[in-house]
C-alpha positions as CSV (number, residue, x, y, z in Angstrom):
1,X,177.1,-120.9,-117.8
2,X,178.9,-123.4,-119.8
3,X,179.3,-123.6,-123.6
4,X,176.9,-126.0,-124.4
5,X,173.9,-123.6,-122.7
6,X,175.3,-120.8,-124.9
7,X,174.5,-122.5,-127.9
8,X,171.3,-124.5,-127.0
9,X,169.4,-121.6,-125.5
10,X,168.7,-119.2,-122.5
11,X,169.3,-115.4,-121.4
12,X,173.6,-115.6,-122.9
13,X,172.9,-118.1,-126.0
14,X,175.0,-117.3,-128.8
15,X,173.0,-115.5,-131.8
16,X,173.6,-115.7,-135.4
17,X,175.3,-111.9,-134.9
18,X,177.8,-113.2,-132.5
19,X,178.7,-116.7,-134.5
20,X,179.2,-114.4,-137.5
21,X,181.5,-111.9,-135.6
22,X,183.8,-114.4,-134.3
23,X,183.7,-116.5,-138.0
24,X,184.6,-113.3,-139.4
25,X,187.2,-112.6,-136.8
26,X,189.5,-116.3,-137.5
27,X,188.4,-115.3,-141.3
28,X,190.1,-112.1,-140.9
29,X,193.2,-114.3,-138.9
30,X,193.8,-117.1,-141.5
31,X,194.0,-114.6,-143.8
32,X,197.0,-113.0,-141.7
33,X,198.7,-116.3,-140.9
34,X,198.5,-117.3,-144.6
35,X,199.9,-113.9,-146.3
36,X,202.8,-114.5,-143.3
37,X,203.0,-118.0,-144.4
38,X,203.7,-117.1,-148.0
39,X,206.0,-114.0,-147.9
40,X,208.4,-116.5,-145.3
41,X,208.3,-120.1,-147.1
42,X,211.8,-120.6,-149.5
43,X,210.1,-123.7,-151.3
44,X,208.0,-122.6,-155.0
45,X,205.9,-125.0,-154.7
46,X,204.9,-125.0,-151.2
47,X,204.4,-120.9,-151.6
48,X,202.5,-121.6,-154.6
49,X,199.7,-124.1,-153.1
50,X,200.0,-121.3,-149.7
51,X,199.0,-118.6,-152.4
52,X,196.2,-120.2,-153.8
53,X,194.7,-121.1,-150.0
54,X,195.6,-117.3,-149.4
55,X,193.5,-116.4,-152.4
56,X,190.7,-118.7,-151.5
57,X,190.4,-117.6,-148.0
58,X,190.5,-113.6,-148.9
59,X,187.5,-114.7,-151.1
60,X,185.8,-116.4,-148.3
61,X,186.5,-113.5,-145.5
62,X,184.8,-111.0,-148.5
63,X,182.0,-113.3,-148.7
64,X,181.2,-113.3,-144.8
65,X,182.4,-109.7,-144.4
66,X,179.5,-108.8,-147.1
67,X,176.9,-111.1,-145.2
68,X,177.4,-109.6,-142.3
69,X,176.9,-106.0,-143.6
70,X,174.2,-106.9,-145.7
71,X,172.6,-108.2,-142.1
72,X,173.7,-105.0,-140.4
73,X,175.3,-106.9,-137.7
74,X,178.5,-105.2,-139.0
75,X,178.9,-101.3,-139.9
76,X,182.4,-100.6,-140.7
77,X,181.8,-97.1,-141.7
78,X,179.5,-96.2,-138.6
79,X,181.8,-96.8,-136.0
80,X,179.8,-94.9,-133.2
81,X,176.7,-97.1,-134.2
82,X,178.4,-100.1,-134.7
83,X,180.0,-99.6,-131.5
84,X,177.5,-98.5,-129.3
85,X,175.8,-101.6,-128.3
86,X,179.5,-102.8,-126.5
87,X,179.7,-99.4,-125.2
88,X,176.5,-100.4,-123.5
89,X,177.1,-103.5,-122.4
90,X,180.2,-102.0,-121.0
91,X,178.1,-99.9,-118.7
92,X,175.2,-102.3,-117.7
93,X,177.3,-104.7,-116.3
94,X,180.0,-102.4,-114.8
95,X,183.0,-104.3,-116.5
């Protein structure tokens, strides 16, 4: 199954769940690469404009991380629960 059939439909199309999981995983990156970016750069100016982008995407990773829960497509503190649907996956398709 290509890409285009998971978006547009069928038995493996992507849901909202799984678009917001992987959107909050390069959320959670950016944020890494940018807090890297800033504690390494010698320039004040350059680390102050990589501060502010740092600042703005912590605020945008809280904002998706609270959609998500709000949704209950993410439960950070119910791990079991939260984790269970891989675990079954896991076994169903004997990966």
């Amino acid at each position: 199954m290509g890409l285009l059939d998971m978006l547009s439909g069928g038995e493996n199309a992507l849901t909202e769940c799984d678009i917001a999981a992987d959107m909050l995983k390069d959320s959670k990156y950016a944020v890494r690469l940018l807090a890297e970016a800033v504690t390494e750069v010698r320039h004040a100016e350059l680390r102050q404009l990589l501060f502010k982008r740092l600042n703005a995407a912590v605020d945008h990773h809280y904002q998706l991380a609270d959609l998500v829960m709000k949704k209950e497509w993410y439960k950070p503190y119910l791990v079991p629960e939260q984790i269970a649907p891989d675990v079954q996956l896991f076994r169903a398709t004997g990966r």
